[in-house]
PDB file of N, CA, C and O in Angstrom:
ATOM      1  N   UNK A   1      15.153  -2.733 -14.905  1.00  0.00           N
ATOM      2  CA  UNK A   1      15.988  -3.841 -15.357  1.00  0.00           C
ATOM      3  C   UNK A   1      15.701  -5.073 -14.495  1.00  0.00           C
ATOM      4  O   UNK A   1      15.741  -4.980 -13.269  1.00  0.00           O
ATOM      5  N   UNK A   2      15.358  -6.444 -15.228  1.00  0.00           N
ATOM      6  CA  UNK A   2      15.030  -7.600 -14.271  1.00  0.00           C
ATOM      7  C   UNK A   2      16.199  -8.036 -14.087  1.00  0.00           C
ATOM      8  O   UNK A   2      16.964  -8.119 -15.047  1.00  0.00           O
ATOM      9  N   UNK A   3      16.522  -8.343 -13.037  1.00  0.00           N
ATOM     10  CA  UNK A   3      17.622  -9.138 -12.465  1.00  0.00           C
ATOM     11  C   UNK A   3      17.587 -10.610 -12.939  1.00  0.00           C
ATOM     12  O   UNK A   3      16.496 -11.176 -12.866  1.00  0.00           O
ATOM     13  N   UNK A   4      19.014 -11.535 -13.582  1.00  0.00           N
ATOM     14  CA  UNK A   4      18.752 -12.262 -14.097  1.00  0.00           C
ATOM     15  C   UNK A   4      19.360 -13.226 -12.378  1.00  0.00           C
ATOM     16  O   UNK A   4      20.044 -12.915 -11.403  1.00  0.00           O
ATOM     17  N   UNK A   5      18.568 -14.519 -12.864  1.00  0.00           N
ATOM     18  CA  UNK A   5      19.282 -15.424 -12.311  1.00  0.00           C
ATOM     19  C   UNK A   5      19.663 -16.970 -12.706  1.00  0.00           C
ATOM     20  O   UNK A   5      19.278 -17.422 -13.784  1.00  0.00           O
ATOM     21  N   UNK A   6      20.475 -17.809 -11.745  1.00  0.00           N
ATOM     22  CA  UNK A   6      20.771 -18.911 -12.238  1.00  0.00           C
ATOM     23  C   UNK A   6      20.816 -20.099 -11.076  1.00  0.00           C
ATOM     24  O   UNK A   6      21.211 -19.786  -9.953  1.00  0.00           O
ATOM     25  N   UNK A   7      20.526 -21.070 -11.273  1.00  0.00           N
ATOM     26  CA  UNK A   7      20.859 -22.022 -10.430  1.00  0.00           C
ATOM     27  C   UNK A   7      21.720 -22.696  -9.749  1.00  0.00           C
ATOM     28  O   UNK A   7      22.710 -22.665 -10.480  1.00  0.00           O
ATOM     29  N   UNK A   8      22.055 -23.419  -8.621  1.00  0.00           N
ATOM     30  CA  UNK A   8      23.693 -23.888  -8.655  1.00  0.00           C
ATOM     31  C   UNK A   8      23.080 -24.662  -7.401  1.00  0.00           C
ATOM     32  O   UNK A   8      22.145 -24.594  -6.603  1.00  0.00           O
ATOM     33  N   UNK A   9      24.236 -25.471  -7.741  1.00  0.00           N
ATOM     34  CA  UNK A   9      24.349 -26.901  -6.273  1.00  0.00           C
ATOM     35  C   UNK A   9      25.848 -26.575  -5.475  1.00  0.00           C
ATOM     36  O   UNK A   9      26.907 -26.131  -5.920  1.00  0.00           O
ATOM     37  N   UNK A  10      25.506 -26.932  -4.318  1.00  0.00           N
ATOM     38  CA  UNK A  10      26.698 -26.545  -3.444  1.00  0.00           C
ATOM     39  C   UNK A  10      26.115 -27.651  -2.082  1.00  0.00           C
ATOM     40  O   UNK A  10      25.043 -28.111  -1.691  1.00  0.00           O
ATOM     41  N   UNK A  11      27.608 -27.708  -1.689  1.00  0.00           N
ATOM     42  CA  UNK A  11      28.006 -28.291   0.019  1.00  0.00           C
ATOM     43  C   UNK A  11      29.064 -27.894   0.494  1.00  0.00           C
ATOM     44  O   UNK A  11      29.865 -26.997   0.232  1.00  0.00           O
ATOM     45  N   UNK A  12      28.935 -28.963   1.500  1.00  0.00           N
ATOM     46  CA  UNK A  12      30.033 -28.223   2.264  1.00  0.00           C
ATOM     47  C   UNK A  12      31.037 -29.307   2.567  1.00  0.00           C
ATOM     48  O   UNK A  12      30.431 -30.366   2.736  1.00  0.00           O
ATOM     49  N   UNK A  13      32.428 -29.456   2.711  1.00  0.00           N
ATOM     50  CA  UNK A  13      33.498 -30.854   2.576  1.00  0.00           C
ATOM     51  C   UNK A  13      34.685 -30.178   3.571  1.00  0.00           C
ATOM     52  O   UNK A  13      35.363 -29.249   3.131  1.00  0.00           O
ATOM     53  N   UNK A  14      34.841 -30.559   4.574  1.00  0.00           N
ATOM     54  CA  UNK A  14      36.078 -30.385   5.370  1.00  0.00           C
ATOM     55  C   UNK A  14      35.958 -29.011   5.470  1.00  0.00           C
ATOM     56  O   UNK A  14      36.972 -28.425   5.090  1.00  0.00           O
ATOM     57  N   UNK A  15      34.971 -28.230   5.892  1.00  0.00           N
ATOM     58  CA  UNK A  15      35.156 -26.706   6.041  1.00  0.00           C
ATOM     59  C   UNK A  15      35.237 -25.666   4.766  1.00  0.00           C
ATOM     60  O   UNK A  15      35.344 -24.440   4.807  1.00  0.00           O
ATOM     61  N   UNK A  16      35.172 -26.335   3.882  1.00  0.00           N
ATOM     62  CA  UNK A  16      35.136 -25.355   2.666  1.00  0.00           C
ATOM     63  C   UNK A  16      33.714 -25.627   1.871  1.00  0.00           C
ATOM     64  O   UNK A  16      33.133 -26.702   1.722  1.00  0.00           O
ATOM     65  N   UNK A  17      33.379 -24.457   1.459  1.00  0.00           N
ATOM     66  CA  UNK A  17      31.854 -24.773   0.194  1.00  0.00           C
ATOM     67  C   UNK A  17      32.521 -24.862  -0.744  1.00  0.00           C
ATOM     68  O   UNK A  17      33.584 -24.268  -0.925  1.00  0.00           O
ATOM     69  N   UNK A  18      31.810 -25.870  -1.714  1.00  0.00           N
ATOM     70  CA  UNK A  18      31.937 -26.019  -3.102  1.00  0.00           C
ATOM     71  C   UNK A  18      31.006 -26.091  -4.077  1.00  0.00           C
ATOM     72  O   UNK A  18      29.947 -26.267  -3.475  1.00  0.00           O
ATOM     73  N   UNK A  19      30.845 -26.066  -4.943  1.00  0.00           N
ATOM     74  CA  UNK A  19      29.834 -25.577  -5.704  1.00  0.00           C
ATOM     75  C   UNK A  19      29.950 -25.480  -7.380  1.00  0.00           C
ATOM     76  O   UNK A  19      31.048 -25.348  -7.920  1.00  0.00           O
ATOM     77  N   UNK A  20      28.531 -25.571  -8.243  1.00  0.00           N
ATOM     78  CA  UNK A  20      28.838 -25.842  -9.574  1.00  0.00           C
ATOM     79  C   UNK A  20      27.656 -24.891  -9.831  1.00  0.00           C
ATOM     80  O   UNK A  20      26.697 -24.618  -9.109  1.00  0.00           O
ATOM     81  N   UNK A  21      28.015 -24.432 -11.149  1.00  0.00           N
ATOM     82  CA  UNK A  21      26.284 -23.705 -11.900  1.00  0.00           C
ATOM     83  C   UNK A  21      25.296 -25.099 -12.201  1.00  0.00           C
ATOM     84  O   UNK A  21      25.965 -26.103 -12.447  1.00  0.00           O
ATOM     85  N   UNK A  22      24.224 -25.238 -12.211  1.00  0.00           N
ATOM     86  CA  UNK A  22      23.150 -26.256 -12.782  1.00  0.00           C
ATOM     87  C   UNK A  22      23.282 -26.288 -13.961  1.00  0.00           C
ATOM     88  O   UNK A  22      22.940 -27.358 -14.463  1.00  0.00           O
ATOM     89  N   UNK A  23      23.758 -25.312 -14.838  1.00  0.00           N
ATOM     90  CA  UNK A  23      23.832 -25.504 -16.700  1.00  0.00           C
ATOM     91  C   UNK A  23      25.217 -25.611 -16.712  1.00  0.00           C
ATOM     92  O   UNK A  23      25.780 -25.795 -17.791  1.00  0.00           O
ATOM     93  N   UNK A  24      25.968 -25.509 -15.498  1.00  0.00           N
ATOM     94  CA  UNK A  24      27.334 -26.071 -16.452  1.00  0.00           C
ATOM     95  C   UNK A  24      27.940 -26.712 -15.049  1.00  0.00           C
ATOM     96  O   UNK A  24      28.405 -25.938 -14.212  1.00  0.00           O
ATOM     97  N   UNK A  25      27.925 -28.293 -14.780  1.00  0.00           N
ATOM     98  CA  UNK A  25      28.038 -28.813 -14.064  1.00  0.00           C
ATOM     99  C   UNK A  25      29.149 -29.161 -13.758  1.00  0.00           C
ATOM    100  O   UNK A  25      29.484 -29.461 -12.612  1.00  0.00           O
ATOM    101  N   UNK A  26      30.270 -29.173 -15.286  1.00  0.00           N
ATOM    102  CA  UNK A  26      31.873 -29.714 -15.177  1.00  0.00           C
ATOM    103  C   UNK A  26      32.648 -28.008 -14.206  1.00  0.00           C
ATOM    104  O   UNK A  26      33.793 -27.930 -13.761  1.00  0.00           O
ATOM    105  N   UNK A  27      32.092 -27.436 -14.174  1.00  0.00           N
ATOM    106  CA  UNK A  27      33.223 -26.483 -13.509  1.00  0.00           C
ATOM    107  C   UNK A  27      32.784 -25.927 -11.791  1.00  0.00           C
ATOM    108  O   UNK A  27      31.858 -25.222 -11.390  1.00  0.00           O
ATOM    109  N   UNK A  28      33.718 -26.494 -11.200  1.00  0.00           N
ATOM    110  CA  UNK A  28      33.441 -26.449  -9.848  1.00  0.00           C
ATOM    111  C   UNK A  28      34.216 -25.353  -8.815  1.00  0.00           C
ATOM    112  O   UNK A  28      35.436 -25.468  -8.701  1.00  0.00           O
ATOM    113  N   UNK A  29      33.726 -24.616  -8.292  1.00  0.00           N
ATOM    114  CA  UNK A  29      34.743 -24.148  -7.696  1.00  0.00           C
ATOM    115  C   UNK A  29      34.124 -23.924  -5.799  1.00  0.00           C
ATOM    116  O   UNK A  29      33.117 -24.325  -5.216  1.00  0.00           O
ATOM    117  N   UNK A  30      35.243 -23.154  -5.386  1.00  0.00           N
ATOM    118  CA  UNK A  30      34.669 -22.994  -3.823  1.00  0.00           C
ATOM    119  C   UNK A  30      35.800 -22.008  -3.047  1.00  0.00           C
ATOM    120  O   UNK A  30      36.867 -21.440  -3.279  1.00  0.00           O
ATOM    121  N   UNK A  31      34.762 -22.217  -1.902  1.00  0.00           N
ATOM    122  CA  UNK A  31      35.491 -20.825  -1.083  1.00  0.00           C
ATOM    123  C   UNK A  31      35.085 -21.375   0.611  1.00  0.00           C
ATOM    124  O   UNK A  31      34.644 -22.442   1.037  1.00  0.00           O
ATOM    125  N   UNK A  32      35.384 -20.379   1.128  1.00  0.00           N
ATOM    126  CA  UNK A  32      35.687 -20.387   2.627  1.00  0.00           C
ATOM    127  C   UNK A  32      34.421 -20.029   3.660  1.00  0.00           C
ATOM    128  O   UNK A  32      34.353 -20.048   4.889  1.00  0.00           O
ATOM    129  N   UNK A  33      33.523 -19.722   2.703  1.00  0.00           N
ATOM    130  CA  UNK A  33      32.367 -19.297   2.950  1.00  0.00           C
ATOM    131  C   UNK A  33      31.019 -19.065   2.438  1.00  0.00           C
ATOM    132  O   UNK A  33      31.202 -18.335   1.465  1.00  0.00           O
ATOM    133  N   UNK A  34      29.889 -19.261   2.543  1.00  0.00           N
ATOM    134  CA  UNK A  34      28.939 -19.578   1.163  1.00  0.00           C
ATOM    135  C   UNK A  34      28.444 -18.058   0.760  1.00  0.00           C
ATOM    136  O   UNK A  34      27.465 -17.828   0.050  1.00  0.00           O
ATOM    137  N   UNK A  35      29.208 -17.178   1.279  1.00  0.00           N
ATOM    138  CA  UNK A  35      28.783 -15.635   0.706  1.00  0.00           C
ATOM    139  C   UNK A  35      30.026 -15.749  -0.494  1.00  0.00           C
ATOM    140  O   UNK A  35      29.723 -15.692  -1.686  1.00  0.00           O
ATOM    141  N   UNK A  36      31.156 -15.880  -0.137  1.00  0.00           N
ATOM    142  CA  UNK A  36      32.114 -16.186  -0.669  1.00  0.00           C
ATOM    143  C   UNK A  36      32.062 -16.976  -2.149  1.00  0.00           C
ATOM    144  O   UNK A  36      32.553 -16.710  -3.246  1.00  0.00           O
ATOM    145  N   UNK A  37      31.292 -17.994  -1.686  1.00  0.00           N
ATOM    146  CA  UNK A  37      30.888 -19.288  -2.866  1.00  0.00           C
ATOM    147  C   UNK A  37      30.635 -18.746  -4.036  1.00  0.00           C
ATOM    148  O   UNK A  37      31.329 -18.673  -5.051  1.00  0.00           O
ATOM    149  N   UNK A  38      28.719 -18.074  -3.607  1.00  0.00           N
ATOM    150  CA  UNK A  38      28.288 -17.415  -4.228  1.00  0.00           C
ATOM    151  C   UNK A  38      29.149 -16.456  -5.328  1.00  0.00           C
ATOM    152  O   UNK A  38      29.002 -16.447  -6.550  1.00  0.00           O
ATOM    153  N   UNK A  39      29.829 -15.875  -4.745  1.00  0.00           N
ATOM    154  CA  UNK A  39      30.317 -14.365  -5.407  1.00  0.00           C
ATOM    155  C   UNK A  39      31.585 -15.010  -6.319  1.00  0.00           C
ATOM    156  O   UNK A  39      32.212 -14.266  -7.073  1.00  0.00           O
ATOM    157  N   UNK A  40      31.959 -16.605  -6.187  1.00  0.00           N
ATOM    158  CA  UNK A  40      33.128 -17.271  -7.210  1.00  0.00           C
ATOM    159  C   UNK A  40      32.185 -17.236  -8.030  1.00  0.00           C
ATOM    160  O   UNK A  40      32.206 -16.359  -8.894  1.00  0.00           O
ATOM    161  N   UNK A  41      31.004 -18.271  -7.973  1.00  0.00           N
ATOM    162  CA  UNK A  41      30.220 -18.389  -8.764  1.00  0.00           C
ATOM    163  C   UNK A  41      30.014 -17.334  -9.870  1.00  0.00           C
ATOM    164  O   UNK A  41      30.337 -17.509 -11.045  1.00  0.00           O
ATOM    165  N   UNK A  42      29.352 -16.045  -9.294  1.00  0.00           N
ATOM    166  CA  UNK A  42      28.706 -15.190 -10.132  1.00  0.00           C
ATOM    167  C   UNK A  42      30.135 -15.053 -11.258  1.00  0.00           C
ATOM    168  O   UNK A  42      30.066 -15.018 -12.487  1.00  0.00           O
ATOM    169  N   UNK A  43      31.555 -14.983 -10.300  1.00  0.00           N
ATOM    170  CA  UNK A  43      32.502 -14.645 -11.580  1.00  0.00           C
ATOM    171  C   UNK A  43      32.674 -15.887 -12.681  1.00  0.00           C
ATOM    172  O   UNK A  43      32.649 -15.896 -13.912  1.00  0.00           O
ATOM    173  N   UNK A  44      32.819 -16.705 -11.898  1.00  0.00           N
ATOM    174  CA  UNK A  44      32.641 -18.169 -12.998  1.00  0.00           C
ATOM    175  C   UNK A  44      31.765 -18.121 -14.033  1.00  0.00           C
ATOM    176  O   UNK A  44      32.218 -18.137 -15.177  1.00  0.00           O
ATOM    177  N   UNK A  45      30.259 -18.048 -13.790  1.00  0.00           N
ATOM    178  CA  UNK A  45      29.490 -17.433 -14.495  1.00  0.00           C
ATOM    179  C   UNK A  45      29.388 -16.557 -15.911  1.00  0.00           C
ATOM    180  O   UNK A  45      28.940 -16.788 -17.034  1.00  0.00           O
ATOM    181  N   UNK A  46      30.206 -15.144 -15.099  1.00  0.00           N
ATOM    182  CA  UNK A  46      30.788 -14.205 -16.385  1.00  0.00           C
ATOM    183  C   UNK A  46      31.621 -14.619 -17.318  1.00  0.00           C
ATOM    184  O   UNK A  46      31.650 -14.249 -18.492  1.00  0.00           O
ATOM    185  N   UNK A  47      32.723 -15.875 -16.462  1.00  0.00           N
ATOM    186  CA  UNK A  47      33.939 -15.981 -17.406  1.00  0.00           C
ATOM    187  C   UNK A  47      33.498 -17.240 -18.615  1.00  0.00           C
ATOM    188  O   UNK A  47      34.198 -17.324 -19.625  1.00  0.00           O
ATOM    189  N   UNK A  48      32.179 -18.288 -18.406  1.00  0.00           N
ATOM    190  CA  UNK A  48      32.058 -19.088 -18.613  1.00  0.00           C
ATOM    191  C   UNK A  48      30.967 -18.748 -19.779  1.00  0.00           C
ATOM    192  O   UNK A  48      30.715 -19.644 -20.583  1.00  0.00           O
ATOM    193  N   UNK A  49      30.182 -17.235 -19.925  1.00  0.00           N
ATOM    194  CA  UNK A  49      29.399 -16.816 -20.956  1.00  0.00           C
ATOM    195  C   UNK A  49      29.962 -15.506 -21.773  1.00  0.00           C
ATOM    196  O   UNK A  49      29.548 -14.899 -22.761  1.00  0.00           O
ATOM    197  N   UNK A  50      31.041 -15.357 -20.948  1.00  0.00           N
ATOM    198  CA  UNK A  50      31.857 -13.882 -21.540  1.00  0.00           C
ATOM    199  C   UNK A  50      32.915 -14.628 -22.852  1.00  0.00           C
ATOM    200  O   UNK A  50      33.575 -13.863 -23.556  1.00  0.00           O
ATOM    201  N   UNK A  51      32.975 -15.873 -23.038  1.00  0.00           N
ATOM    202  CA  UNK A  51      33.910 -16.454 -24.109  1.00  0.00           C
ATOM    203  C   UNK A  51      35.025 -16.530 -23.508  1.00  0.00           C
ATOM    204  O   UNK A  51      36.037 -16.559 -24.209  1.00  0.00           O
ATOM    205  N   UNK A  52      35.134 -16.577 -22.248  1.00  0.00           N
ATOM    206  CA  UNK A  52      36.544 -16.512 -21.672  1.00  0.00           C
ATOM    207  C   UNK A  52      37.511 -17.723 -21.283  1.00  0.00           C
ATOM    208  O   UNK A  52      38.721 -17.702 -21.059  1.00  0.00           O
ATOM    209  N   UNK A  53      36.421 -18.998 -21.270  1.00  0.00           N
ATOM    210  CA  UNK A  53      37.242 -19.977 -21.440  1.00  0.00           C
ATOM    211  C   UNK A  53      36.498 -21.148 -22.417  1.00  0.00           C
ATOM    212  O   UNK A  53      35.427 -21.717 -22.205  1.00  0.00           O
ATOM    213  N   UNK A  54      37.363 -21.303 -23.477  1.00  0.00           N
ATOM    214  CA  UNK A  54      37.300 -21.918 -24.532  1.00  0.00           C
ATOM    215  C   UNK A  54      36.627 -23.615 -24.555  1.00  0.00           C
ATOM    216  O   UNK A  54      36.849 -24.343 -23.587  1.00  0.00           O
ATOM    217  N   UNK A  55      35.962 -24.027 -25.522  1.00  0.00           N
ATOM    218  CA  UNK A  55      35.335 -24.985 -25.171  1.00  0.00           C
ATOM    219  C   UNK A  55      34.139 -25.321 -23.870  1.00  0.00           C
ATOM    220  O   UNK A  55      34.048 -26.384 -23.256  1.00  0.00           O
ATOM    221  N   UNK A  56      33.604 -24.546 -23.748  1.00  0.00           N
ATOM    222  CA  UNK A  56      32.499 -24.647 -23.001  1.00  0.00           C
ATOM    223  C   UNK A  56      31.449 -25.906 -22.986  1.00  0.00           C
ATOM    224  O   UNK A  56      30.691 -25.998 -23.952  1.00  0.00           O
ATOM    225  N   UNK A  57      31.373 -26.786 -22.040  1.00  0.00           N
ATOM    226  CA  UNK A  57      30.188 -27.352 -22.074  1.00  0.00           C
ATOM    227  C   UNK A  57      28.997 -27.402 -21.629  1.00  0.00           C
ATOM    228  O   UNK A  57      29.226 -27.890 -20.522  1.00  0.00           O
ATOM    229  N   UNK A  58      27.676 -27.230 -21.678  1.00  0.00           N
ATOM    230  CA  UNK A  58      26.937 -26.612 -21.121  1.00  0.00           C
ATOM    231  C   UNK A  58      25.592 -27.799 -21.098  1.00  0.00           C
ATOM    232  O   UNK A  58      25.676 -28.589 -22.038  1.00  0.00           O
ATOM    233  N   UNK A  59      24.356 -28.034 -20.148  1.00  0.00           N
ATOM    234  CA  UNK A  59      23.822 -28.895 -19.723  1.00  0.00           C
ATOM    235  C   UNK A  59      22.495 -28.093 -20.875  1.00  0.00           C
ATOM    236  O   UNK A  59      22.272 -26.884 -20.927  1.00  0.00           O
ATOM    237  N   UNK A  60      21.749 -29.225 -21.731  1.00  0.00           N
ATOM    238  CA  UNK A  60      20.385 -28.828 -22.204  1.00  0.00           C
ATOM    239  C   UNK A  60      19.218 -29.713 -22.145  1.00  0.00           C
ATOM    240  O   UNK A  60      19.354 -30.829 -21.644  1.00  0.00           O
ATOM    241  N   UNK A  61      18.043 -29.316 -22.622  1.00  0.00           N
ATOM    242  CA  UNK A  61      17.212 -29.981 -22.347  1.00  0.00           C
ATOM    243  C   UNK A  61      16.954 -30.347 -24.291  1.00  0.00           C
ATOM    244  O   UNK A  61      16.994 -29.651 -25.306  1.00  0.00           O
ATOM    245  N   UNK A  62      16.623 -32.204 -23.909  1.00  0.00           N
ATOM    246  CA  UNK A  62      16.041 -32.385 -25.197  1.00  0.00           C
ATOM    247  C   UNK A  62      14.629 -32.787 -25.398  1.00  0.00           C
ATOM    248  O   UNK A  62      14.298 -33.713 -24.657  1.00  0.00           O
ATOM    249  N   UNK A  63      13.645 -32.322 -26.244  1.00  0.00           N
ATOM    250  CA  UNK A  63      12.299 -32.942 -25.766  1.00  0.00           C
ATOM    251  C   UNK A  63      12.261 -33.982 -26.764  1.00  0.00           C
ATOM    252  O   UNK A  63      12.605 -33.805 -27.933  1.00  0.00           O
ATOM    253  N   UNK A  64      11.843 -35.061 -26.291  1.00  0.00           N
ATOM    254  CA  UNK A  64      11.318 -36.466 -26.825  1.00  0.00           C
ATOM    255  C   UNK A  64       9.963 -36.386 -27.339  1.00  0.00           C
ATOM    256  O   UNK A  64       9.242 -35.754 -26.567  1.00  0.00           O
ATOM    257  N   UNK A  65       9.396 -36.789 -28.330  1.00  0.00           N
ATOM    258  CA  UNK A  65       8.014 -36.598 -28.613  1.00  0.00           C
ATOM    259  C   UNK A  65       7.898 -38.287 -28.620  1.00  0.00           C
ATOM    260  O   UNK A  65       6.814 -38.830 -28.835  1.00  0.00           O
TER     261      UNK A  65
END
């Protein structure tokens, strides 16, 4: 089984990480620690392709010819 993966941007602000997926940039979340971050993420992730929260917006690519 290939392990899937995904991208994400993160820093760091007054002691806490924060952080977004790269394909879905409006939902941000964070934690206390960037192991921590990570592991919001991955659930954000699930909840954000599992249909779990409604209206999803998601980042695409358009090609221009």
């Amino acid at each position: 089984m290939k392990l899937k993966t995904t991208r994400y941007v993160h820093w760091q602000n007054k002691g806490m990480w924060l952080g977004y997926l790269e394909d879905y940039p409006d939902y941000i979340t964070q934690a206390r620690s960037i192991k921590e971050l990570q592991e919001n993420l991955k659930d954000l992730y699930a909840d954000l392709t599992g249909g779990h929260i409604p209206g999803v917006r998601k980042v695409a690519e358009l090609q221009i010819v």
